[in-house]
NUDRENMAR-800980 format. One line per 3 residues: number of its first residue (from 1); their letters; for each residue x, y, z negated of N, C-alpha, C. Coordinates in pm, 1 decimal, padded with zeros to 6 digits. Layout:
% residues N
NUM = a = X/Y/Z/X/Y/Z/X/Y/Z ~ ...
***
This chain:
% residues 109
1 = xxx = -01790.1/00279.9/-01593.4/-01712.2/00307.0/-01473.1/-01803.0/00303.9/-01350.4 ~ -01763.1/00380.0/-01277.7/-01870.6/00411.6/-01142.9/-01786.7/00275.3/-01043.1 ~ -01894.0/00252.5/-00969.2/-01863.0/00164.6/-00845.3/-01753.9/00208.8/-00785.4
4 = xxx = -01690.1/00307.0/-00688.7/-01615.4/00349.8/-00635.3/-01476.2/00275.8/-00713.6 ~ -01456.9/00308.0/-00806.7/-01372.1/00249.9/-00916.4/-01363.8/00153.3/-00946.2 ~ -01441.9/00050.1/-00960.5/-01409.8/-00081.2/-00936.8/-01385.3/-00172.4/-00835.4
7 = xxx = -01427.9/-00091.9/-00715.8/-01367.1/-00175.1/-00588.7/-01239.2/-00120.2/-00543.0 ~ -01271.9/-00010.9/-00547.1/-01083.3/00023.6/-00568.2/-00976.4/-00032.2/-00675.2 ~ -01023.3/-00065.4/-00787.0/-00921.7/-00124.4/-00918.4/-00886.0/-00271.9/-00846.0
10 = xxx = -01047.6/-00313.0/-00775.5/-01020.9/-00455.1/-00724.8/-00963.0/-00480.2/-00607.8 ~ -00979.5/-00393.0/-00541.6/-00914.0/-00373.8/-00416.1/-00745.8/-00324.9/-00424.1 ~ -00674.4/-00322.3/-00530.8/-00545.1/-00303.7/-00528.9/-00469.6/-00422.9/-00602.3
13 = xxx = -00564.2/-00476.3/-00719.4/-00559.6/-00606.8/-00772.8/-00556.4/-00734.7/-00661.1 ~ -00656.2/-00710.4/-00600.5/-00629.0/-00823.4/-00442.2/-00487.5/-00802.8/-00349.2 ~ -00462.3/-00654.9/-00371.6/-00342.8/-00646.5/-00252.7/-00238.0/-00711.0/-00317.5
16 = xxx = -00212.4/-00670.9/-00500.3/-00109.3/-00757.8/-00578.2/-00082.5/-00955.8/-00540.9 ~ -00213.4/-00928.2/-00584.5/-00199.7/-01147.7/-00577.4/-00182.6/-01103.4/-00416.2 ~ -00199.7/-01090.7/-00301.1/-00167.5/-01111.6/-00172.1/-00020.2/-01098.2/-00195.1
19 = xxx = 00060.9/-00979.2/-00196.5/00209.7/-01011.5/-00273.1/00263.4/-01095.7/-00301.1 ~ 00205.5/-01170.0/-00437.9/00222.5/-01269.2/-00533.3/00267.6/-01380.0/-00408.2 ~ 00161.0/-01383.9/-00363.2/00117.2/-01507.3/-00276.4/00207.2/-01533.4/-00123.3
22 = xxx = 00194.8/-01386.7/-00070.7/00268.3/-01416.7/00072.1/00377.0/-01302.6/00081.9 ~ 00434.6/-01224.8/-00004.5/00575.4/-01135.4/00010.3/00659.0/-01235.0/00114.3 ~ 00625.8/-01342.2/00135.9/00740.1/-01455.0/00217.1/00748.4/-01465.6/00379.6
25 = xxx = 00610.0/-01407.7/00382.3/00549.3/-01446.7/00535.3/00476.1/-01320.2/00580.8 ~ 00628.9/-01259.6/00634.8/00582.1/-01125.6/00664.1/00470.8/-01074.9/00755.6 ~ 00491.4/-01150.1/00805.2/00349.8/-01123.7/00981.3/00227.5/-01131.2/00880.4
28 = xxx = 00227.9/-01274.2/00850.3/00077.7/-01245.7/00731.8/00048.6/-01133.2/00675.7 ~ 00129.5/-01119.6/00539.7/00097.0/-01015.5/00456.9/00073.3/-00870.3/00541.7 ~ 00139.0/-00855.9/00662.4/00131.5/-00740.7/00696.1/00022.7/-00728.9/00792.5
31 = xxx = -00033.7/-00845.1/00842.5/-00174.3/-00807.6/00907.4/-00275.2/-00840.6/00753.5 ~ -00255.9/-00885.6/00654.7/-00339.1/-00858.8/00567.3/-00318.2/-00735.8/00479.3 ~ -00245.3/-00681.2/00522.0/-00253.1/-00514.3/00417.3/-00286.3/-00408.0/00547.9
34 = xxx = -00278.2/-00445.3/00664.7/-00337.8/-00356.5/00738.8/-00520.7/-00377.3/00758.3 ~ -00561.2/-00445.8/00742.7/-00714.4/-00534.9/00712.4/-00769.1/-00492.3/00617.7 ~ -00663.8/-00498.3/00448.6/-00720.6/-00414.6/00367.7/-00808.8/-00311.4/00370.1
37 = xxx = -00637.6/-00191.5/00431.5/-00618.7/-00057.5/00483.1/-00763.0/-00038.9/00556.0 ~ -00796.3/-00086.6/00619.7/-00905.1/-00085.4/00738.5/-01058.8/-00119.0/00614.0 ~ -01031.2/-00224.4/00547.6/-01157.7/-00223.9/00501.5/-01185.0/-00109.3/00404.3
40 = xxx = -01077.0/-00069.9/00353.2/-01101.5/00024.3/00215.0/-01155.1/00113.7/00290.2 ~ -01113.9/00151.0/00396.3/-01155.1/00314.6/00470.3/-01293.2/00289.3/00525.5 ~ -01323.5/00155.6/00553.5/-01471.4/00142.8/00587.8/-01559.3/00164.9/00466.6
43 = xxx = -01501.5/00111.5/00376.9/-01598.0/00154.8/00259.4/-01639.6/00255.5/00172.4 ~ -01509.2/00332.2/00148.5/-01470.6/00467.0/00148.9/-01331.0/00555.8/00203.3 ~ -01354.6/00589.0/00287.2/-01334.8/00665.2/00409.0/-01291.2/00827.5/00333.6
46 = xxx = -01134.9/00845.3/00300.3/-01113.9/00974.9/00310.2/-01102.2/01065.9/00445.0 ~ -01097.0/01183.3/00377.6/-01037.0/01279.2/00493.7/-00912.2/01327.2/00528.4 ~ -00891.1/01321.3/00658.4/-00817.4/01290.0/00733.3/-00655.5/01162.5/00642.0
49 = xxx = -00805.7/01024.9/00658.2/-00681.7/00921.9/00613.9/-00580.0/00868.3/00656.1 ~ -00592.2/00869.8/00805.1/-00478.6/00826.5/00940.9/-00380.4/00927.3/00849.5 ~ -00419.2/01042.6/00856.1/-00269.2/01144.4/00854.4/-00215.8/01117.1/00728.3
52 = xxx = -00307.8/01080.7/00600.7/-00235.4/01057.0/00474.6/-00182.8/00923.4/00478.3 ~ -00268.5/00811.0/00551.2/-00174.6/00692.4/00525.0/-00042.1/00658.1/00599.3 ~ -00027.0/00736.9/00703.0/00100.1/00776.2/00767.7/00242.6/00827.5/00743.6
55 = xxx = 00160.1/00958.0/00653.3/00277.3/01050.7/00580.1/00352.9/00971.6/00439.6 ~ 00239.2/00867.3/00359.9/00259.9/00789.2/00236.3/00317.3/00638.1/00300.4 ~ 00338.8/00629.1/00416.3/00425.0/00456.3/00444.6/00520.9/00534.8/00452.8
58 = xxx = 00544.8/00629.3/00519.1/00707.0/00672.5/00542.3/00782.6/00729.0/00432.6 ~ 00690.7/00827.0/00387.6/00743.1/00904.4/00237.3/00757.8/00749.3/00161.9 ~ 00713.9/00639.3/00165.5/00711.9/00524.1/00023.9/00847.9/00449.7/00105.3
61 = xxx = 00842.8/00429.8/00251.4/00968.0/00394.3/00310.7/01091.6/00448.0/00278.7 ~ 01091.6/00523.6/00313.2/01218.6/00670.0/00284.6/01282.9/00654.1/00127.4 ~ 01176.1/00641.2/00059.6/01198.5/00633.8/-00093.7/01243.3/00467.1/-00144.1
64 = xxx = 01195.4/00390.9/-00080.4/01273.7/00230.9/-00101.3/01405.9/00244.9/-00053.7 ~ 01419.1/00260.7/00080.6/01525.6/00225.0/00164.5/01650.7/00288.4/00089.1 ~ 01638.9/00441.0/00073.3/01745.8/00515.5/-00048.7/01766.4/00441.0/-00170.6
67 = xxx = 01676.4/00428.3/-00241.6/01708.5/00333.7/-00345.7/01772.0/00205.2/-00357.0 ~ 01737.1/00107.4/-00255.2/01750.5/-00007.0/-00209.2/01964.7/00016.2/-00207.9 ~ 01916.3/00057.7/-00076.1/02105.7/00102.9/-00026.6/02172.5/00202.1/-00092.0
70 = xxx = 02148.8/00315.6/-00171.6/02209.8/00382.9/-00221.5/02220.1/00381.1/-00380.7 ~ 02053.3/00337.7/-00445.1/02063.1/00358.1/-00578.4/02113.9/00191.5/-00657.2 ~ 02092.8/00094.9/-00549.6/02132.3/-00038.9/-00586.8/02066.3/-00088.1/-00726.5
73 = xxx = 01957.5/-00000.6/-00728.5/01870.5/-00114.5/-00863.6/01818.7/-00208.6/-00829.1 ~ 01777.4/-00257.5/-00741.6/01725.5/-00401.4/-00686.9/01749.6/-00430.5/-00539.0 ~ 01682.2/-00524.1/-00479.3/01757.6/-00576.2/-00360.2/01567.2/-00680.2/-00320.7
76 = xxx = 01598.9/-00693.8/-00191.9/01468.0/-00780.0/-00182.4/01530.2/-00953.6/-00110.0 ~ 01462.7/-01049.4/-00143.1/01507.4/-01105.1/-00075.3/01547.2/-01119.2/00058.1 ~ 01415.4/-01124.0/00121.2/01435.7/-01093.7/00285.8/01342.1/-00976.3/00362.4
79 = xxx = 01481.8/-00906.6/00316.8/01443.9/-00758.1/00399.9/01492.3/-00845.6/00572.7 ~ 01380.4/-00677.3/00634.8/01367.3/-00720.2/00764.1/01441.4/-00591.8/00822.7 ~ 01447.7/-00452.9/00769.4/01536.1/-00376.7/00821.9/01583.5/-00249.6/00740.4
82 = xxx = 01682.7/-00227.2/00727.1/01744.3/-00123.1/00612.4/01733.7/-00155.1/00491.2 ~ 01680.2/-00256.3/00451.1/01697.0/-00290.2/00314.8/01575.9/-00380.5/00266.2 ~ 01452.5/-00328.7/00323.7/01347.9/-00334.8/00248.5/01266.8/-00448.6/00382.7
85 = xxx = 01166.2/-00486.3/00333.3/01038.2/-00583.9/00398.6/00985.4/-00509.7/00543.5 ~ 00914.7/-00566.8/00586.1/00865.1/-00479.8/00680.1/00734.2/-00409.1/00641.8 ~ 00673.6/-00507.2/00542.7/00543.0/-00478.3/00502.3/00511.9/-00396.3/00376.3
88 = xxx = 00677.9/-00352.1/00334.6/00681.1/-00223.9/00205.3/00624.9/-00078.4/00229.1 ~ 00635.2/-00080.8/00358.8/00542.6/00032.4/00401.6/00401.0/00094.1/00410.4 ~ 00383.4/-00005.5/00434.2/00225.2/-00082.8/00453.4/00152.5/-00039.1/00356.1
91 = xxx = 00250.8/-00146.5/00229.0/00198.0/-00143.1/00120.8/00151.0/-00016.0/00049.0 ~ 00291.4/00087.0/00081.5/00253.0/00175.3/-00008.7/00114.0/00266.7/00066.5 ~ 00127.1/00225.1/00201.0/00017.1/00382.0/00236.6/-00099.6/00295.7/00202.8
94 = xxx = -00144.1/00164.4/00166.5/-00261.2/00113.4/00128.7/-00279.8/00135.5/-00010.3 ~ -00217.5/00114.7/-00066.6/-00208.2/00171.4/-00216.4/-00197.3/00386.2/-00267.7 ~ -00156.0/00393.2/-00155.0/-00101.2/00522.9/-00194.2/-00309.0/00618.4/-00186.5
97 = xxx = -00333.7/00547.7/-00038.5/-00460.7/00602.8/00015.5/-00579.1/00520.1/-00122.1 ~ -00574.2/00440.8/-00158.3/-00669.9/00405.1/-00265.9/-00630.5/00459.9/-00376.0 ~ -00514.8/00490.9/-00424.8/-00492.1/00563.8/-00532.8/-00601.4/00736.3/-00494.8
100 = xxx = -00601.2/00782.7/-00415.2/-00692.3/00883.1/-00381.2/-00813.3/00900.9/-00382.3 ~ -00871.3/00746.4/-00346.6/-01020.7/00712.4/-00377.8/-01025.8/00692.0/-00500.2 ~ -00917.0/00640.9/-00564.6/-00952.1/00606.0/-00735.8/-00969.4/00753.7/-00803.1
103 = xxx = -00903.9/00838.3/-00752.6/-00879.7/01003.8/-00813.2/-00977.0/01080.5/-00758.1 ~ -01062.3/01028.0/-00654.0/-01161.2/01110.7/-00592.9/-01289.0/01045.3/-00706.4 ~ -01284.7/00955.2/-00723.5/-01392.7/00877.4/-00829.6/-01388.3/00891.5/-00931.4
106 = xxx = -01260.6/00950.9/-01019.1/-01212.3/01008.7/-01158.0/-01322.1/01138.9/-01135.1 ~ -01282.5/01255.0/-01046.2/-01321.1/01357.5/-01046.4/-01420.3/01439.3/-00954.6 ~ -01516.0/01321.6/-00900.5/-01634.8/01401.8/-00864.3/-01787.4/01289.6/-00955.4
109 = x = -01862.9/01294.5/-00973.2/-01985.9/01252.7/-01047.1/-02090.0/01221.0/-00963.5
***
């Protein structure tokens, strides 16, 4: 496995246990998944990532909040507005944007 790929595998593995650990204490977790966000792009830096990690919190928002209130398969404890955390957003465009570095590292050599 190439480098790129393991700090990304590890770098989404860290955002999990952060989860694990602080889903409770929203201010935290959410200045630590924006810190992530920030370091992953320092390290590897897509193009134009502002605009993808933007379009992937809302598209991952949009897609909880419906589910949450409409599809009623789960529920969070303490949502902060429409259903969901404040920091579910977050999450996904930090995950969503490393899932890209992991796929940019699948397929260039």
């Amino acid at each position: 496995m190439n480098r790129k790929l393991i700090v990304s595998m590890s770098m989404l593995l860290f955002s999990l246990l952060g989860e694990l650990l602080l889903w409770n204490q929203t201010v935290v977790f959410s200045i630590f998944l924006i810190l992530l966000a920030y370091t992953k792009h320092r390290i590897y830096p897509i193009k134009k990532e502002l605009l993808w990690y933007l379009m992937i919190c809302v598209g991952g928002a949009l897609v909880e909040i419906v589910l949450v209130n409409f599809g009623r398969g789960w529920s969070y404890m303490n949502p902060d507005f429409f259903g969901i955390p404040v920091w579910i957003p977050l999450f996904w465009g930090f995950v969503g944007t490393t899932i890209i570095v992991i796929y940019d590292g699948l397929t260039k050599k």
